[in-house]
C-alpha positions as CSV (number, residue, x, y, z in Angstrom):
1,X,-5.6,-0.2,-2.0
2,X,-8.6,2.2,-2.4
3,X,-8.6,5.0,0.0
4,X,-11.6,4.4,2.0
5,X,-10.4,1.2,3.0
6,X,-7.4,2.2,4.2
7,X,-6.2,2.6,7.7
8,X,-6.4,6.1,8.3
9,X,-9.4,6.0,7.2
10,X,-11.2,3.5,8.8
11,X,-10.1,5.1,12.1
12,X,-10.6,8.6,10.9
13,X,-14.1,7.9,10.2
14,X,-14.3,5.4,13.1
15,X,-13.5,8.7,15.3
16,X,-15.9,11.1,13.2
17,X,-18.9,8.7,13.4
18,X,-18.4,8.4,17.6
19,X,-17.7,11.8,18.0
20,X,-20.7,12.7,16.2
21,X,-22.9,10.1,18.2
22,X,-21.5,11.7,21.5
23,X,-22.5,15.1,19.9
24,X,-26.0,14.2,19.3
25,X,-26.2,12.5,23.0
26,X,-24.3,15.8,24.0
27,X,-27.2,17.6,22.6
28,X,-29.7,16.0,23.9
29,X,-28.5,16.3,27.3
30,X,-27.4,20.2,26.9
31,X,-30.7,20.9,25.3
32,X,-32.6,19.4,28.2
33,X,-30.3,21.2,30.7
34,X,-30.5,24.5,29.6
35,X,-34.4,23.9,29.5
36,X,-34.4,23.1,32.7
37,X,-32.3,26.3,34.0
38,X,-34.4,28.0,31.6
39,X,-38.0,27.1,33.9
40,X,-35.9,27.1,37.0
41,X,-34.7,30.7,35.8
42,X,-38.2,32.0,34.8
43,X,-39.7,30.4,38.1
44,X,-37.2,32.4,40.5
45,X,-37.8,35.6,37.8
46,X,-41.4,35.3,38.8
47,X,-40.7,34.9,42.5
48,X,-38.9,37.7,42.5
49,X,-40.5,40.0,40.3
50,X,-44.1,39.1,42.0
51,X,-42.6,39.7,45.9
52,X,-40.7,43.1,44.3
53,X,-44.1,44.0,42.9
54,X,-46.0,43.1,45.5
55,X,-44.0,44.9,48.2
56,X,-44.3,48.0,46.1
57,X,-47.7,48.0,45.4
58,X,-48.5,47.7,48.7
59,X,-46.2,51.0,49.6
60,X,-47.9,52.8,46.8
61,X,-51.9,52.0,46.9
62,X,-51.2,52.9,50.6
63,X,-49.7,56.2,49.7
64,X,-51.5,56.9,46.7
65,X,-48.9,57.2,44.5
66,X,-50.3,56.0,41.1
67,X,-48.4,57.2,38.9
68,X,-45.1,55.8,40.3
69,X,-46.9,52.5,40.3
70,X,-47.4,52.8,36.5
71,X,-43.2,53.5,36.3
72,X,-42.9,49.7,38.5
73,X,-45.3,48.3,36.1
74,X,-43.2,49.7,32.7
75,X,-40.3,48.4,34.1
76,X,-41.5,44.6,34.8
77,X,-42.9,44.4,31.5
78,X,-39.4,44.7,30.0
79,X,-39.2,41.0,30.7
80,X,-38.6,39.2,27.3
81,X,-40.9,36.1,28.4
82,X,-43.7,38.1,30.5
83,X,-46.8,38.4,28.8
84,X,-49.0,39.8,30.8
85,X,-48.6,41.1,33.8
86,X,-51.6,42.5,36.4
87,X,-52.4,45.0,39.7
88,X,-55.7,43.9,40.6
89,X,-57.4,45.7,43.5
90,X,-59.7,43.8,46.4
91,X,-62.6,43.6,43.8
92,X,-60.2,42.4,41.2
93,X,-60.4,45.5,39.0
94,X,-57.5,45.8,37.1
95,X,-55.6,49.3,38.5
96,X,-52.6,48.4,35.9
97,X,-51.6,46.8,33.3
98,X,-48.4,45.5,31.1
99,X,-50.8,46.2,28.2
100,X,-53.3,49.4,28.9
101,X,-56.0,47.9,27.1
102,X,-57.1,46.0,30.3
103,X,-56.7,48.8,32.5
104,X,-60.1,48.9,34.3
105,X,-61.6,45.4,33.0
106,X,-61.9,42.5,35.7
107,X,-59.2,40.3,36.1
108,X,-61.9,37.4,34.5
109,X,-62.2,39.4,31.7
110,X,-59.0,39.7,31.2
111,X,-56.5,36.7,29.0
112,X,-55.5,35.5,32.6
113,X,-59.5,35.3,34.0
114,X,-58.0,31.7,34.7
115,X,-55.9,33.5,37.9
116,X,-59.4,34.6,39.6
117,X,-59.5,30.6,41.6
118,X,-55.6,31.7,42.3
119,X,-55.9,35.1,43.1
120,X,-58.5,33.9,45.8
121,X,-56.1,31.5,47.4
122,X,-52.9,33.8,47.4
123,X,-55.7,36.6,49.4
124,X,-56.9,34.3,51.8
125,X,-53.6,32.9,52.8
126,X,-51.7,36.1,52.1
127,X,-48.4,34.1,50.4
128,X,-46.8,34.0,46.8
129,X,-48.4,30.8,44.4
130,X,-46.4,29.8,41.5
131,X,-48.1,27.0,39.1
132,X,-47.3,25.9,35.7
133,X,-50.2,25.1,33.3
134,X,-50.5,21.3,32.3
135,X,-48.3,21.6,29.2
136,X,-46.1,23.9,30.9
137,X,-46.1,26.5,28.5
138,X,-47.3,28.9,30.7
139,X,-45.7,30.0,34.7
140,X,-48.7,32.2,36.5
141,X,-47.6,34.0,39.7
142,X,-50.0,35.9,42.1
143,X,-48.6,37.6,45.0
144,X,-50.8,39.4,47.0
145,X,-50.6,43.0,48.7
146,X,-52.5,45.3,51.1
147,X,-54.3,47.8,49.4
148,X,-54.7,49.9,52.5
149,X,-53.9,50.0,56.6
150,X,-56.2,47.8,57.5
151,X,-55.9,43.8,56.9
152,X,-59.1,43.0,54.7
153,X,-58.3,45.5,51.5
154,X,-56.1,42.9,49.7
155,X,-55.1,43.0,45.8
156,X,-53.0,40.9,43.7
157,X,-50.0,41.4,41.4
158,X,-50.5,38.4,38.5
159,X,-47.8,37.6,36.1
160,X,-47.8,35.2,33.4
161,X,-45.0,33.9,31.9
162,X,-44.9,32.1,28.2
163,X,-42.1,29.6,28.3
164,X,-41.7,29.2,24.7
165,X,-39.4,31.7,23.7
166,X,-37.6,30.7,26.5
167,X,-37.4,26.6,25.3
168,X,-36.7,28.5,22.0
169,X,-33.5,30.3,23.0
170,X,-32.0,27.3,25.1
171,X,-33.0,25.0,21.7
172,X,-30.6,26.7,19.8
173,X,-28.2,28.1,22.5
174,X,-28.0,24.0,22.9
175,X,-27.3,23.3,19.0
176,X,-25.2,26.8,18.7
177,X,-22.9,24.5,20.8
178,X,-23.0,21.6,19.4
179,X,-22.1,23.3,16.0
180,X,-19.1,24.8,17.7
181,X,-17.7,20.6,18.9
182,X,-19.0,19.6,15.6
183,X,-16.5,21.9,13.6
184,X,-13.8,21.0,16.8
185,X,-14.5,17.5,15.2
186,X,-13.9,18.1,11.8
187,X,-10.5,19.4,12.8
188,X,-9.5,17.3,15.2
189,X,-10.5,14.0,12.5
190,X,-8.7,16.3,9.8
191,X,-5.4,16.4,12.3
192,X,-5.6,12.5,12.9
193,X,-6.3,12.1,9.1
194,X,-2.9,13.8,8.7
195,X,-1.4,12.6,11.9
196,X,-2.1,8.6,10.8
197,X,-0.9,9.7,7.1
198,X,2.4,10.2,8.7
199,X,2.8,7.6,11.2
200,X,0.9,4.6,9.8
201,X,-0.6,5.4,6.3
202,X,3.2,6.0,4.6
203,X,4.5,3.3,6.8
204,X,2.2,1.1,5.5
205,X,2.7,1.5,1.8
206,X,5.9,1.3,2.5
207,X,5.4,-2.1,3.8
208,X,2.9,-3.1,0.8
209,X,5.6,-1.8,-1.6
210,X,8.4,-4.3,0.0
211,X,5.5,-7.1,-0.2
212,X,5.0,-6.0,-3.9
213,X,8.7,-6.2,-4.5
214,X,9.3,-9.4,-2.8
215,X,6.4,-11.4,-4.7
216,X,7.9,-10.1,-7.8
217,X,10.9,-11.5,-7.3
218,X,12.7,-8.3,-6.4
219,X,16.0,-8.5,-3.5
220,X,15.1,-5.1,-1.4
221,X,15.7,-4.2,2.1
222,X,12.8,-4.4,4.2
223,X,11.4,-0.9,5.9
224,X,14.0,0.4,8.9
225,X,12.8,1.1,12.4
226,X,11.4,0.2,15.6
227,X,7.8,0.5,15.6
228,X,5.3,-2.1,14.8
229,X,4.9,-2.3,10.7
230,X,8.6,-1.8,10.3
231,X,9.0,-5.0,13.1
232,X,6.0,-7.0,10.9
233,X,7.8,-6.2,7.5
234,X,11.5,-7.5,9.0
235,X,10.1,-10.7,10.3
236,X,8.4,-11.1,7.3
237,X,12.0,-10.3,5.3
238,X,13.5,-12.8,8.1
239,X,10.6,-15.7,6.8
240,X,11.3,-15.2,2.8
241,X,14.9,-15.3,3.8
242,X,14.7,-18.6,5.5
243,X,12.2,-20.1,3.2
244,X,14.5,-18.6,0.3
245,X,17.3,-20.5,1.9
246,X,15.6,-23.3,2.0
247,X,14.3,-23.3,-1.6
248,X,17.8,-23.5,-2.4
249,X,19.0,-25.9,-0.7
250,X,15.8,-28.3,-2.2
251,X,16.8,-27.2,-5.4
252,X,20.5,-28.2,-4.6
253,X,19.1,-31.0,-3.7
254,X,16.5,-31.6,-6.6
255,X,19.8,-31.1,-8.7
256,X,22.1,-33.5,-7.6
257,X,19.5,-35.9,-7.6
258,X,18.6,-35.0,-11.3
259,X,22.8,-35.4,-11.8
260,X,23.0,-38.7,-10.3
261,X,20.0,-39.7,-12.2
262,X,21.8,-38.6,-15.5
263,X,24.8,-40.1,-14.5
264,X,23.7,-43.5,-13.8
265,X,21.2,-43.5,-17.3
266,X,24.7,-42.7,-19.2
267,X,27.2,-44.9,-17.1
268,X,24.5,-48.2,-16.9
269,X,21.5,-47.9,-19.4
270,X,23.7,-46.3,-22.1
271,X,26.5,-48.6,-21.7
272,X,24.1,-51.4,-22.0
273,X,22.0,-50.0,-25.0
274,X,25.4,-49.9,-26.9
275,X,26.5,-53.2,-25.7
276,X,23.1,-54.5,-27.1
277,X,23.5,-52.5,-30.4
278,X,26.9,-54.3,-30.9
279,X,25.9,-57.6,-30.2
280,X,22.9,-56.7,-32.8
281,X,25.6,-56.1,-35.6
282,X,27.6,-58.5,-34.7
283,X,24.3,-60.9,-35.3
284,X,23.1,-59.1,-37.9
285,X,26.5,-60.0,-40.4
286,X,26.5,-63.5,-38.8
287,X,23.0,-64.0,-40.2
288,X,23.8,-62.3,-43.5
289,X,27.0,-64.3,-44.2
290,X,24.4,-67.7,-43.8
291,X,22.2,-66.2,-45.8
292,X,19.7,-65.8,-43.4
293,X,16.4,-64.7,-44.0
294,X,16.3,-62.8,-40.1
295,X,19.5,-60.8,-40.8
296,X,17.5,-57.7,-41.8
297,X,15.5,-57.9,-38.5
298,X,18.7,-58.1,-36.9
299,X,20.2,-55.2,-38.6
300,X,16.8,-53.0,-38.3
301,X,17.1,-54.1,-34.3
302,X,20.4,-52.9,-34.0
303,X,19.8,-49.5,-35.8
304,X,16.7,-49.3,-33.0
305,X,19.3,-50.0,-30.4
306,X,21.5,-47.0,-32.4
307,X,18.8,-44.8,-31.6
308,X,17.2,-45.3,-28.5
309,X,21.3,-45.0,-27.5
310,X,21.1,-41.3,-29.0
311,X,17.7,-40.9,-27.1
312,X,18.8,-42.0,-24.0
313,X,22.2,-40.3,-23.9
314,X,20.5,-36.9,-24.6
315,X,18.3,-37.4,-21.6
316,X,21.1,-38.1,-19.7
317,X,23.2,-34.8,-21.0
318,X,19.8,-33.1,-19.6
319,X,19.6,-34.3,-16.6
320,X,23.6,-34.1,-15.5
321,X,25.0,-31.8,-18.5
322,X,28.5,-32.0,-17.6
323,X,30.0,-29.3,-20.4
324,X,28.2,-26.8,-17.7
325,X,31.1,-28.1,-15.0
326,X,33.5,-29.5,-17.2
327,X,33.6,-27.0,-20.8
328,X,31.1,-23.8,-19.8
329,X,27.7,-22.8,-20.0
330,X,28.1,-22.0,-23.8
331,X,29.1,-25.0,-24.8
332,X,26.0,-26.6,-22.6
333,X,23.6,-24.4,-24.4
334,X,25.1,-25.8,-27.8
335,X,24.8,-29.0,-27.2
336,X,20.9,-27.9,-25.7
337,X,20.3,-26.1,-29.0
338,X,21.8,-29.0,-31.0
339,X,19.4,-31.4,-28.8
340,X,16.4,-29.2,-29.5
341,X,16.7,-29.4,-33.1
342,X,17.8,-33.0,-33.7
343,X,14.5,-34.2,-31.0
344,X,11.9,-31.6,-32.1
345,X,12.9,-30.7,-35.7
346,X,12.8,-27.1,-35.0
347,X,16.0,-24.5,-35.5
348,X,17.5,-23.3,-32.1
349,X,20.0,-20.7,-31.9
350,X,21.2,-19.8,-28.8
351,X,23.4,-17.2,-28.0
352,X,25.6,-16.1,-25.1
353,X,27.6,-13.0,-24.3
354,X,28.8,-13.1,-20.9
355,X,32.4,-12.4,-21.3
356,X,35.0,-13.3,-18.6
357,X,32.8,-13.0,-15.9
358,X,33.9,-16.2,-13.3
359,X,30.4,-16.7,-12.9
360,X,29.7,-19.9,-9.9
361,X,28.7,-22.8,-11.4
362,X,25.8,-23.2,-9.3
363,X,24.5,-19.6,-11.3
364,X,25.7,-21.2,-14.6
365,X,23.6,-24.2,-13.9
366,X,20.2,-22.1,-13.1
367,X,20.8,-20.4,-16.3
368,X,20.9,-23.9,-18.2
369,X,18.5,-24.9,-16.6
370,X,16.0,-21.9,-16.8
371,X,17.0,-21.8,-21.0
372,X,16.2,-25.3,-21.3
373,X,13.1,-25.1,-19.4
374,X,11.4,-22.1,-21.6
375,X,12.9,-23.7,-24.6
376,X,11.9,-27.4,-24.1
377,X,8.4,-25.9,-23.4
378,X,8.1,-23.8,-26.0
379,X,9.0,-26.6,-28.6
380,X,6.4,-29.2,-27.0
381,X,3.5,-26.3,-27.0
382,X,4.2,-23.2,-28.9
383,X,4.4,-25.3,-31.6
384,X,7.3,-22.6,-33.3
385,X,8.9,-22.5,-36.5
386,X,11.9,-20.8,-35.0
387,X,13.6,-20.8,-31.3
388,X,16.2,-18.0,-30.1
389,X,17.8,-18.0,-26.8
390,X,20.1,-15.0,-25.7
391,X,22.1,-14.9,-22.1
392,X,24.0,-11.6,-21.6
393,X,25.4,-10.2,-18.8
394,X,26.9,-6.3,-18.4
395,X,27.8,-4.3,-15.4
396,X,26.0,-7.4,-13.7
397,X,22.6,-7.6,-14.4
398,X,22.0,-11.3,-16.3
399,X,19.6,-11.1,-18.7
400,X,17.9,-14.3,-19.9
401,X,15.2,-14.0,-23.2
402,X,13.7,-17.1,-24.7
403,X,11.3,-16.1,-27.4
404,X,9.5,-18.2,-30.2
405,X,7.4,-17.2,-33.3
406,X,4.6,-20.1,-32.6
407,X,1.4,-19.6,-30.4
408,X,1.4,-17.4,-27.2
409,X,1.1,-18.6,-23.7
410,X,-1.9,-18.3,-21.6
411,X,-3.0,-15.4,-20.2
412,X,-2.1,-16.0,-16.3
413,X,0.9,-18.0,-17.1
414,X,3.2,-15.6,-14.9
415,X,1.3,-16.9,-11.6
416,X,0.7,-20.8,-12.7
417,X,0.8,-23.3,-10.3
418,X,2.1,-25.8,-12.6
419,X,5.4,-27.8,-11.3
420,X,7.4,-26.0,-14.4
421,X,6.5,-22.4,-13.9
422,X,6.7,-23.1,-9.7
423,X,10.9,-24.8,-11.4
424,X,11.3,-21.6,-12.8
425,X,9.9,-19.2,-10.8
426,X,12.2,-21.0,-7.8
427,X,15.6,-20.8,-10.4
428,X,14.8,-16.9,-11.0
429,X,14.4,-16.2,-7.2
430,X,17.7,-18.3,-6.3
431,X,19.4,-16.0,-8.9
432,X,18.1,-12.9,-7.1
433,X,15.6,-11.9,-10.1
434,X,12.1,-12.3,-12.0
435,X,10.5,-13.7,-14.7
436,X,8.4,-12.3,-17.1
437,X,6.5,-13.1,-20.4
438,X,5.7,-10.9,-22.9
439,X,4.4,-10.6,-26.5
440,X,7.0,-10.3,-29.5
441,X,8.9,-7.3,-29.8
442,X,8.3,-7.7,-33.8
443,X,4.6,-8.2,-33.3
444,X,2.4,-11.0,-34.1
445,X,2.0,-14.5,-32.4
446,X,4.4,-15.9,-30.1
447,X,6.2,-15.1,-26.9
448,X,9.6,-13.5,-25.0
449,X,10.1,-15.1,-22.3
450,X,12.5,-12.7,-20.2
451,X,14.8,-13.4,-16.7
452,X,16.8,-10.2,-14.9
453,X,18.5,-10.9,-12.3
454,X,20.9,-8.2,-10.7
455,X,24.2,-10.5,-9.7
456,X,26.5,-9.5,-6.3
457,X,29.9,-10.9,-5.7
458,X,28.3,-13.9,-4.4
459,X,27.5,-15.1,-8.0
460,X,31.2,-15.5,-9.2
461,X,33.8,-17.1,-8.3
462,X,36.2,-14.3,-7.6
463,X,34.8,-10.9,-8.0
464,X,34.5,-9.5,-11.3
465,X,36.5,-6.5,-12.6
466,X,35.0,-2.7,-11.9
467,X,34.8,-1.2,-14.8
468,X,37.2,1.6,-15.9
């Protein structure tokens, strides 16, 4: 399984992917928050600034006190996001200045000339007016002041603020944030990347290798514990058992079936080919003793019935072989060897070293049967010049190879569907192992077919003796 389609991280990115749509939605929203504390900030600056300034103005035109009024004017212009900033008298000549070069102009000559229509309004109704521009870049403020005692000298204190540096600084306050979740983000997906490598990831392949194991043919425990893989990988174990069990008792089944088959070919049809050849040469020296000119069909009939007897008796040893129960599996294979080569015409050696193991009958009989499979087959389509069997067994683990010198099987063979690989495939698992095909040890055409099986005390019939 590739990693990006894994588990952890399909969720890990899952998480990464919303977090960072949040994020930018996060932005967004911050961003136009602190833009608007940033106006409502600069708005109440310039209320406040404009009524300080205004106050004091008034206290200092009345008492002449220039030059103090050029110290209040220094000091308002510290303002990062003030401009320009104005003292206009009642003729609105400009007595001060945030910048000295309009010291003395009029206000209309001035970069804020477009205060003069404000400036009237704020005298005439002798109160603060705050207005943004129409792209509201700009905040002007006039707040207007006595100039003297008496209630018609009034001036103006006009400030204009630029907004811009303001947006500026909450822009990247707003992504200085977002920069500080983003990397919060990245470690918190890098935690649940290692977090989900723990709990599910290693779980997981440890489920996939149990699957792996089990489709090969493999006997392994499934994965312990309580949460949900290791509960999925036991009910699974808890299916292949049952369907294990009841492959076997098919093929327990399938072979008794085959035995009675056998048994009733060599107890009637045999019985009755041979009574038939008999009868033939019996007829056959009848005819010859008259002279007859059919007593050489006779005689050719009865050798016919001679053979097909042969024939039919060897099917029946391969369907029910009886010197499995009755004399071993090695004498079973020699008469299967001896079958090979009388029906094929090919040499057959087989060879078995399995001691004094007391292995179960039923095991002897998948071996039989799993030897004559590969062998048969390989006769009828490898098309060999030479067949070898071998079936060992030490410190029990079976091992059953089958390999010919004629052509090799398919590629694919291992996962046919055919009813003989399905036969074989079935006999390997009942054994507890796996089958496997591969080329020639020696090299060149032709095919080892090879069968482990790891055998427990349940595959003899009394347990074996430890060894020393």
């Amino acid at each position: 399984m590739s990693a990006r389609h894994s588990i952890k991280a399909t969720i890990s990115f899952s998480v990464l992917l919303l977090g960072l749509l949040l994020i930018a939605l996060d932005k967004s929203r911050n961003e136009q928050l602190l833009v608007e504390r940033s106006v409502a900030r600069m708005e109440r600056e310039a209320q406040v600034t404009g009524m300080r300034l205004s106050g004091v103005m008034q206290y200092l035109f009345r008492n002449e006190q220039r030059r103090v009024a050029e110290l209040e004017m220094s000091y308002a212009s510290i303002s990062q996001d003030l401009s320009l900033g104005l003292v206009c008298d009642e003729a609105d000549v400009v007595q001060f200045a945030s910048r000295l070069q309009w010291r003395g102009g009029r206000l209309a000559d001035t970069p804020l000339g477009a205060a003069t229509a404000p400036a009237a309004r704020s005298r005439a109704l002798m109160e603060g007016i705050t207005e943004w521009d129409a792209a509201r870049e700009h905040l002007l403020a006039v707040f207007p002041f006595f100039t003297g005692y008496g209630m018609t000298s009034r001036g103006v204190v006009v400030l204009s603020y630029d907004s811009s540096s303001a947006l500026e600084r909450a822009r990247a306050d707003a992504l200085q944030e977002s920069l500080v979740r983003a990397c919060l983000l990245a470690a918190t997906c890098l935690m649940l990347w290692l977090t989900l490598d723990w709990l599910i990831a290693r779980r997981a392949r440890e489920v996939l290798d149990y699957t792996q194991a089990i489709k090969t043919g493999q006997d392994v425990p499934p994965p312990a514990g309580k949460d949900e893989l290791a509960l999925i990988a036991q009910g699974f174990a808890a299916a292949v058992e049952q369907l294990r069990e009841t492959e076997a008792r098919l093929m327990e089944a399938s072979e008794a079936e085959r035995r009675r088959i056998g048994r009733d070919i060599h107890d009637d049809v045999c019985q009755r080919i041979s009574a038939a050849q008999l009868k033939s040469g019996v007829l056959s020296r009848l005819l010859a003793r008259e002279e007859s000119a059919h007593s050489n069909l006779a005689e050719e009939v009865a050798r016919e019935l001679h053979d097909a007897a042969a024939i039919t008796r060897g099917f029946s040893h391969g369907l029910a072989p009886v010197w499995v129960e009755k004399e071993g599996l090695a004498a079973a294979l020699s008469e299967l060897c001896e079958q090979i080569t009388r029906t094929y015409g090919i040499p057959c050696d087989i060879a078995s070293d399995l001691g004094d193991a007391p292995l179960a009958v039923w095991v002897q009989t998948h071996v039989f049967r799993i030897i004559q499979e590969l062998v048969v087959n390989a006769a009828k389509h490898a098309k060999p010049t030479h067949i070898e069997a071998r079936v060992t067994l030490a410190e029990q683990m079976l091992r059953i190879e089958v390999e010919n010198d004629g052509a090799p099987f398919a590629k694919g063979v291992e996962t046919s569907k055919g009813l003989g690989m399905q036969f074989l495939r079935q006999r390997a698992r009942a054994l507890g192992g796996h089958l496997e095909f591969h080329a020639r040890r020696e090299g060149g055409s032709g095919t080892l077919a090879l069968c482990e099986a790891r055998l427990s005390d349940i595959h003899f019939t009394q347990p074996p003796a430890k060894a020393s």
